[in-house]
LUMLUM-534289 format. One record per residue (C-alpha): residue in three letters; residue number from 1; x, y, z. Coordinates in steps of 0.02 Angstrom, whole numbers, plus 50000, padded with zeros to 5 digits. Example, Ala and Ser with C-alpha at 12.3 -4.5 7.8 and 13.67 -1.06 7.14 Angstrom:
2
('ala',1,(50615,49775,50390))
('ser',2,(50684,49947,50357))
***
This chain:
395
('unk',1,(49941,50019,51267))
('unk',2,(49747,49988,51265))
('unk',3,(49722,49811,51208))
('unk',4,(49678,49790,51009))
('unk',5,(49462,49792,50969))
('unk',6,(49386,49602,51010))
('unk',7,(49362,49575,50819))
('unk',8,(49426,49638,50645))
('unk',9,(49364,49596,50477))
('unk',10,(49496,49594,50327))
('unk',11,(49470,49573,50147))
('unk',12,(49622,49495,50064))
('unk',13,(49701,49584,49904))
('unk',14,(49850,49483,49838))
('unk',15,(49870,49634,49803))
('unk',16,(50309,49414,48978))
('unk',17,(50290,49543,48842))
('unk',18,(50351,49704,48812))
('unk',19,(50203,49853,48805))
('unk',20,(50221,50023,48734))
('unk',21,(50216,50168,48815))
('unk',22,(50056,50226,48918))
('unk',23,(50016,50400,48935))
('unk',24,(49901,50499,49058))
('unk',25,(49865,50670,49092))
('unk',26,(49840,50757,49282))
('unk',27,(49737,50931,49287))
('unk',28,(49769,51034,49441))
('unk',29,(49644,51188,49508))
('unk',30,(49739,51328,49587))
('unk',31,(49578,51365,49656))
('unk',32,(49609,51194,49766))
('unk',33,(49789,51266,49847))
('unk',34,(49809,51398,50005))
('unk',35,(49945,51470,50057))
('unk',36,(49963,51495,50230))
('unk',37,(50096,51594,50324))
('unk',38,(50194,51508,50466))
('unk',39,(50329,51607,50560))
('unk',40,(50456,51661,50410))
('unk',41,(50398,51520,50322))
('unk',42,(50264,51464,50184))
('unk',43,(50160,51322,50201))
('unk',44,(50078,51249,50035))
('unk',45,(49919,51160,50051))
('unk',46,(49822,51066,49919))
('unk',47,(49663,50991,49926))
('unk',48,(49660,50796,49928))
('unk',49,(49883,50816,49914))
('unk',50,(49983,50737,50045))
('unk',51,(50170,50774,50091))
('unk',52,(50303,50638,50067))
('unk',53,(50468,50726,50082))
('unk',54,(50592,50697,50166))
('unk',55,(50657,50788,50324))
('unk',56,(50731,50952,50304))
('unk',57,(50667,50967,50118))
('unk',58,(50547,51115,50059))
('unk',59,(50382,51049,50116))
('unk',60,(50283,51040,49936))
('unk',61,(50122,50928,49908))
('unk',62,(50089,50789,49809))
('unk',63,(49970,50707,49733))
('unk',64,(49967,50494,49718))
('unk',65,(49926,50418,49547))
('unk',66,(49879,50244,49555))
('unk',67,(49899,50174,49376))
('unk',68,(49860,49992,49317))
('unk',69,(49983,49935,49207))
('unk',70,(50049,49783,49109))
('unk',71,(50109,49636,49214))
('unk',72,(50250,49590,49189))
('unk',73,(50331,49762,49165))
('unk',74,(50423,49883,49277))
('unk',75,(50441,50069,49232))
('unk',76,(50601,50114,49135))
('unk',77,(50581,50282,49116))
('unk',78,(50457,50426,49124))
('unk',79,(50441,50567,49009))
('unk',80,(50361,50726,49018))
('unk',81,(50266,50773,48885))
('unk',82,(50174,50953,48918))
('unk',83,(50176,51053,49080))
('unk',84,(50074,51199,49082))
('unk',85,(50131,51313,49240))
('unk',86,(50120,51473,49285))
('unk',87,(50237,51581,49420))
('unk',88,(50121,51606,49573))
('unk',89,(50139,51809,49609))
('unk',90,(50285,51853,49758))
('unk',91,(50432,51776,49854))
('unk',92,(50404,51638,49958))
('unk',93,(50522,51533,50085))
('unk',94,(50458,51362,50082))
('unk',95,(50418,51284,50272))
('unk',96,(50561,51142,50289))
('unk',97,(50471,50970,50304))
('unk',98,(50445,50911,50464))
('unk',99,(50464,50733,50548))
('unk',100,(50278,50662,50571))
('unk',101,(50209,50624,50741))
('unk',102,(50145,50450,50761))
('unk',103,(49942,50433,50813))
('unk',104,(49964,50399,50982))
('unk',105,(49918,50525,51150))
('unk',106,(50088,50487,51214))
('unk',107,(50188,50547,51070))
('unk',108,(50325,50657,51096))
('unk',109,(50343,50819,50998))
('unk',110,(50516,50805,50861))
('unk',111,(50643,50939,50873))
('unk',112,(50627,51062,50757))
('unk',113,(50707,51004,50576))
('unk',114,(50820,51157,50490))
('unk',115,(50815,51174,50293))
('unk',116,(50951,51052,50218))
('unk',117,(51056,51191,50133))
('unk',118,(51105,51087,49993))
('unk',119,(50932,51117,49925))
('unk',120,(50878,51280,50012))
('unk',121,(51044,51377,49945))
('unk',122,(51036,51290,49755))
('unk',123,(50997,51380,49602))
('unk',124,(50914,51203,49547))
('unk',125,(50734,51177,49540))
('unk',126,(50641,51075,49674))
('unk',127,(50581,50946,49651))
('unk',128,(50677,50897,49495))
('unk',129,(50573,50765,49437))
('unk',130,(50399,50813,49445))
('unk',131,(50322,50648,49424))
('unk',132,(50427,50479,49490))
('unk',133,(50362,50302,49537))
('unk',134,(50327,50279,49716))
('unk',135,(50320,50081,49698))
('unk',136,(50257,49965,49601))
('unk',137,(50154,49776,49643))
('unk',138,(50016,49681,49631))
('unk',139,(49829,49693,49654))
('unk',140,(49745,49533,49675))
('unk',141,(49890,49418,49669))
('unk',142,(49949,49467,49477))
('unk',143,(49859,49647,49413))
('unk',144,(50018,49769,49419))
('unk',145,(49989,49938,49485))
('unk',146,(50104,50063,49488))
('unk',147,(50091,50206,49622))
('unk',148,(50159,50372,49558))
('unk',149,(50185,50523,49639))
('unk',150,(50138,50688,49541))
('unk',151,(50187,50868,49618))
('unk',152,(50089,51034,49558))
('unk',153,(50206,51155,49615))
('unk',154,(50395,51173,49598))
('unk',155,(50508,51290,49688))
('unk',156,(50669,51400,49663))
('unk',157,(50747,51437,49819))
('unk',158,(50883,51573,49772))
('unk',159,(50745,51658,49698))
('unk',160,(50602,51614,49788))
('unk',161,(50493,51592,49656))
('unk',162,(50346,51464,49660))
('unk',163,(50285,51364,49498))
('unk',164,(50102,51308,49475))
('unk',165,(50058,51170,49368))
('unk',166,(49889,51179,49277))
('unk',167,(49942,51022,49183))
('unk',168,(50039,50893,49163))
('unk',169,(50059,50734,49016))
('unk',170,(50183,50618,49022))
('unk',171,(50221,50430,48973))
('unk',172,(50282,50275,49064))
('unk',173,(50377,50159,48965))
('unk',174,(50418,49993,49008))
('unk',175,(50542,49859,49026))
('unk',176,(50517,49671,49053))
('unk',177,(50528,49621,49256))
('unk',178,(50496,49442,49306))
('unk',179,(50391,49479,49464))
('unk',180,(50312,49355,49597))
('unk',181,(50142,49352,49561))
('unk',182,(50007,49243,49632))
('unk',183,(49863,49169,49564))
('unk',184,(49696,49091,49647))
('unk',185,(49643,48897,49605))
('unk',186,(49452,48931,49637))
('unk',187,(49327,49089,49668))
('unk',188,(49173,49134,49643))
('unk',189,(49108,49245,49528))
('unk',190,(49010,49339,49648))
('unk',191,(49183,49361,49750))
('unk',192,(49263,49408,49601))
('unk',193,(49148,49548,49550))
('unk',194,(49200,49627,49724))
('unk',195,(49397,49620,49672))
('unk',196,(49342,49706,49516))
('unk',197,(49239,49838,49578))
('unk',198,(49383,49870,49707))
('unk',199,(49516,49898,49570))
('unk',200,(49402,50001,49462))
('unk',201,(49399,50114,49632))
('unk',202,(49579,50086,49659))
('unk',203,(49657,50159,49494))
('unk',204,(49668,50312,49401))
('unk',205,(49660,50249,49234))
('unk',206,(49494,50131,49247))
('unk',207,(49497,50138,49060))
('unk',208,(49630,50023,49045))
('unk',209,(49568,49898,49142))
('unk',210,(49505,49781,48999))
('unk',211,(49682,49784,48939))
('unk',212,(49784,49735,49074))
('unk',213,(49688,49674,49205))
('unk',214,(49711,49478,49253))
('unk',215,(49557,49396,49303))
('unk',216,(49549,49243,49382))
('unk',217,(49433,49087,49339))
('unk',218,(49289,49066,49420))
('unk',219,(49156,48960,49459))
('unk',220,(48973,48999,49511))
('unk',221,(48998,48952,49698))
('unk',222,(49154,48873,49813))
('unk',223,(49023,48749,49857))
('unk',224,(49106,48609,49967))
('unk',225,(49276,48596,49997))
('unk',226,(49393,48500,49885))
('unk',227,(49506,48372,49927))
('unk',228,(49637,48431,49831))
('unk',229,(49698,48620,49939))
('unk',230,(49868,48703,49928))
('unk',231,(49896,48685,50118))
('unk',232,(49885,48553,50266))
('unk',233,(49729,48640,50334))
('unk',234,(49550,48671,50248))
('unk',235,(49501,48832,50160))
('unk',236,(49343,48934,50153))
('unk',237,(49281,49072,50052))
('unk',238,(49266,49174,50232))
('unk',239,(49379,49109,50359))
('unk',240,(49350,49152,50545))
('unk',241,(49536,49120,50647))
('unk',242,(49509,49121,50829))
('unk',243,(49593,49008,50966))
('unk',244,(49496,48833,51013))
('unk',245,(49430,48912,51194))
('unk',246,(49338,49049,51086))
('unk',247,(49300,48930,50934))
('unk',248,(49104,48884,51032))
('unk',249,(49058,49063,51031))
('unk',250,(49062,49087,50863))
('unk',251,(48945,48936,50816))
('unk',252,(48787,49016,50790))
('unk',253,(48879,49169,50701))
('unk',254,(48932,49032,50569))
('unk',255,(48775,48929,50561))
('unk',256,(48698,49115,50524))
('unk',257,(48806,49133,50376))
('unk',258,(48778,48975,50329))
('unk',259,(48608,49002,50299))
('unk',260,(48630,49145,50181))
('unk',261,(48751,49032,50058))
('unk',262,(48908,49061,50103))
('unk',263,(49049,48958,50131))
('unk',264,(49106,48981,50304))
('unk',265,(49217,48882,50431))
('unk',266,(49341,48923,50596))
('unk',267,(49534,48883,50571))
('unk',268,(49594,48890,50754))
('unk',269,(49773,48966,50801))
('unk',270,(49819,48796,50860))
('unk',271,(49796,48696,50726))
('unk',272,(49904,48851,50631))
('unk',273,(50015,48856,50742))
('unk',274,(50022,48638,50724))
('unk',275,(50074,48671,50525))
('unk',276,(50152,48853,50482))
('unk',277,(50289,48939,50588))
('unk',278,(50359,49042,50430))
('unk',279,(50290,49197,50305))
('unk',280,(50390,49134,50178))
('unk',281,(50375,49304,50075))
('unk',282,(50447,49405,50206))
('unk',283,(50555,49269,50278))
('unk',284,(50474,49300,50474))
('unk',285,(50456,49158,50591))
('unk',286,(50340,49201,50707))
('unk',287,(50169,49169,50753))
('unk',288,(50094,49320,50662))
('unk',289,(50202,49239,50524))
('unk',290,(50121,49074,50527))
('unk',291,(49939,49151,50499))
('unk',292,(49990,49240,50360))
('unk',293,(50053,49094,50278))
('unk',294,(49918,48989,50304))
('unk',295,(49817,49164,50221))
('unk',296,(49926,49120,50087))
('unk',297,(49878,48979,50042))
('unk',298,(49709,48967,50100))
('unk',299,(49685,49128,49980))
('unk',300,(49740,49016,49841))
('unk',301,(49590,48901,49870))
('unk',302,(49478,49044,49865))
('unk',303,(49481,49119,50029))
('unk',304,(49414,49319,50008))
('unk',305,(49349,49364,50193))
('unk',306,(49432,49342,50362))
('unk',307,(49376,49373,50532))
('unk',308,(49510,49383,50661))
('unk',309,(49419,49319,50818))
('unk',310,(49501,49394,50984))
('unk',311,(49638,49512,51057))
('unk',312,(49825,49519,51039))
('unk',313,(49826,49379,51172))
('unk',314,(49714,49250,51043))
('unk',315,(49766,49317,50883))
('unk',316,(49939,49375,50858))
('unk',317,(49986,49558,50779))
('unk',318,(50113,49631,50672))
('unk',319,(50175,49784,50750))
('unk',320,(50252,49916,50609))
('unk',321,(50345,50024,50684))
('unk',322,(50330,50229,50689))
('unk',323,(50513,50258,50710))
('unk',324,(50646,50152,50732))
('unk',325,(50639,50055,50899))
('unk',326,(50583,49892,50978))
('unk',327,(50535,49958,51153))
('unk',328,(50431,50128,51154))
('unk',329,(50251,50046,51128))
('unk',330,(50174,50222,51090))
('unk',331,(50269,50226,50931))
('unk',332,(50247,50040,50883))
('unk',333,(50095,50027,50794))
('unk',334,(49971,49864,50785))
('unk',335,(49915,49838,50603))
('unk',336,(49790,49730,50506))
('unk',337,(49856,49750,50326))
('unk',338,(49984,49632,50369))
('unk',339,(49837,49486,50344))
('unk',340,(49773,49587,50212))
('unk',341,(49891,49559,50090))
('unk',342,(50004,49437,50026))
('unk',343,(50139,49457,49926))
('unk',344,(50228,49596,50029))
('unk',345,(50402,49571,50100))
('unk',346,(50392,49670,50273))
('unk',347,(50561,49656,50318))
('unk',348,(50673,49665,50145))
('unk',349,(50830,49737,50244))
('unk',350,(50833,49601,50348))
('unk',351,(50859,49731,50528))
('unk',352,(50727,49684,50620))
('unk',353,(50623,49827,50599))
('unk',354,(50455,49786,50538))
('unk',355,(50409,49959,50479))
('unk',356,(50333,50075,50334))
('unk',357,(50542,50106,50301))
('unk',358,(50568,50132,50119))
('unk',359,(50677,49972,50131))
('unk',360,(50530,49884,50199))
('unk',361,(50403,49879,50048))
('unk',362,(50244,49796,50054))
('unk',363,(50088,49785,49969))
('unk',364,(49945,49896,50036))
('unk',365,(49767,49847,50003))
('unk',366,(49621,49985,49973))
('unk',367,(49554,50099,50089))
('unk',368,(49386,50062,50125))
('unk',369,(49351,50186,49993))
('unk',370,(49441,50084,49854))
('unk',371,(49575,50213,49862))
('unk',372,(49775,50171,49922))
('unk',373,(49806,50215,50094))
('unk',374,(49992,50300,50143))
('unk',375,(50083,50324,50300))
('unk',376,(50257,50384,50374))
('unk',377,(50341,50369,50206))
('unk',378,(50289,50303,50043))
('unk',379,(50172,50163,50074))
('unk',380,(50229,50038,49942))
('unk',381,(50119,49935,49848))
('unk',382,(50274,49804,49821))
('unk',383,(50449,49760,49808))
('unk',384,(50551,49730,49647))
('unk',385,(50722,49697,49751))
('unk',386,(50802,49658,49612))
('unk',387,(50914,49799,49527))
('unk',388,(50826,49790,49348))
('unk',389,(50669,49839,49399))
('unk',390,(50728,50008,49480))
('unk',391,(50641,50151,49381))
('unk',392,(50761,50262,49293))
('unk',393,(50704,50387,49428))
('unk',394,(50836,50318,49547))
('unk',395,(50708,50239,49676))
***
């Protein structure tokens, strides 16, 4: 495995009343889906859609809906209120979803995946539910966002017949659901005009911002550090975390920042390793675990930027892994989002697999173009473990 890049630069994104419903509307083109032919099969491609079936299941596309909603709320049900479809013209057989290959030059092709018959030979529609939650968590430490997933087309296999939706309303409604949230003791106000550009970029229904949004306190500037810090070590609105051998050659780098006004200091892996062994929110004790602690609470003093200063032999990585398996290093996959959020348990199942597993759930921080980014499964934003904030969806 080629060694990870010298340096990498994270943002962090930590990421009770009852509400009534909210409602939104998603327009699809049919000018924006192609059909394309594949052996016997169909293929059904739409512009901007992903696919996040499973195995074996007709291979339809959907589209992610990223909606900001009350904290303090889980969804409790989801109704459809319009769906204006039309039959697409002929008979299609829908091309069976297929495992993904992992992003590596070693990967092995997966055997070939038959059509699970218990869909394939039903006279039921598929997919049933045309809109369901994904996951739901936190943006910024206490903002709920819930990540939906919305599917244009519907299929009949018996008949063969392919549905189009032009439109489609419906309603979440909610139900109180005690969640861990987390909440920042300091921050600028120039820092926090970044976190609320990035969530206007981040969700669907920007409009609603104003209503639910939390917003932390701020202050004009961090300015020097204050006694009083949630950890044993020092905070700083940018943080640079490299090992004491590297720690001279980032001296002028600092000073430079310095200069321009910002509040900038090194955090060694020593001294980390000297006062955190545990990420308490996922329950790991290991050494990428101790960094992500001391994240934790360094973010609460108003930490926003990091700079990870070194290789997988200075800094330590979380590896998630592409299937399940401890020992084939083309299909475990180094990843910075663990440090880039917060509030995620990786490892909810307690196996040992730290993975994007649907029993793994996590938060996920923006893309760099505001928008969520997904992976082998659902990419969760979250995890409500607790039975009462399952969605009446089943997930």
């Amino acid at each position: 495995m080629k060694k990870l890049s010298l340096i990498t630069i994270v943002m962090i994104c930590c990421s009770s009343f009852m509400y009534a419903g909210l409602t939104y509307t998603v327009t699809f083109d049919r000018s924006d889906l192609e059909i394309v032919s594949e052996d016997s099969y169909e293929r059904f491609v739409y512009k901007g859609a992903g696919i996040f079936d499973k195995e074996g299941t007709p291979e339809l596309p959907g589209i992610p809906v990223n909606l900001i909603i009350p904290t303090g709320n889980s969804v409790s049900s989801i109704k459809i209120n319009s769906n204006i479809h039309k039959k697409i013209d002929g008979i299609f057989n829908v091309y069976p979803t297929q495992p993904l290959i992992p992003t590596s030059i070693m990967a092995k092709k997966p055997e070939w995946v038959e059509p699970d018959p218990d869909i394939y030979l039903s006279d039921e529609v598929y997919p049933k539910n045309i809109v369901k939650v994904v996951s739901e968590g936190y943006f910024d430490g206490a903002t709920q966002i819930v990540t939906l997933l919305v599917s244009p087309l519907q299929y009949l296999p018996l008949t063969g017949e392919v549905w189009f939706s032009n439109q489609i309303t419906f309603t979440l409604d909610f139900k109180n659901c005690d969640k861990r949230s987390l909440k920042p003791t300091k921050r600028s106000s120039k820092n926090q005009n970044i976190y609320d550009q990035v969530l206007n970029k981040m969700v669907d229904n920007s409009g609603d911002i104003s209503s639910y949004q939390v917003r932390h306190s701020t202050e004009g500037s961090l300015g020097k550090q204050s006694a009083v810090q949630s950890g044993p070590l020092p905070a700083y609105e940018y943080v640079v975390i490299t090992s004491e051998s590297l720690k001279p050659f980032f001296g002028s780098f600092v000073s430079w920042k310095k200069r321009k006004g910002i509040d900038i200091g090194i955090v060694t892996v020593e001294d980390i390793f000297n006062n955190y062994d545990t990420d308490y929110a996922s329950g790991i004790t290991d050494s990428a675990g101790a960094i992500r602690q001391y994240l934790t609470d360094s973010w609460h003093d108003g930490t926003v930027w990091v700079l990870l200063g070194g290789d997988d032999t200075v800094v330590p990585v979380r590896y998630g892994a592409g299937s399940r398996n401890t020992y084939d290093w083309d299909y475990i996959i180094p990843t910075d989002l663990y440090y880039a959020e917060l509030q995620g348990d990786w490892d909810v199942d307690h196996d040992y697999y730290i993975d994007p597993n649907p029993n793994d759930n996590y938060v996920l921080p923006p893309g760099l173009d505001g928008k969520p980014r997904y992976g082998e499964e659902y990419w969760d934003y979250g995890n409500c473990d607790s039975p009462e904030c399952s969605g009446s969806d089943g997930k």
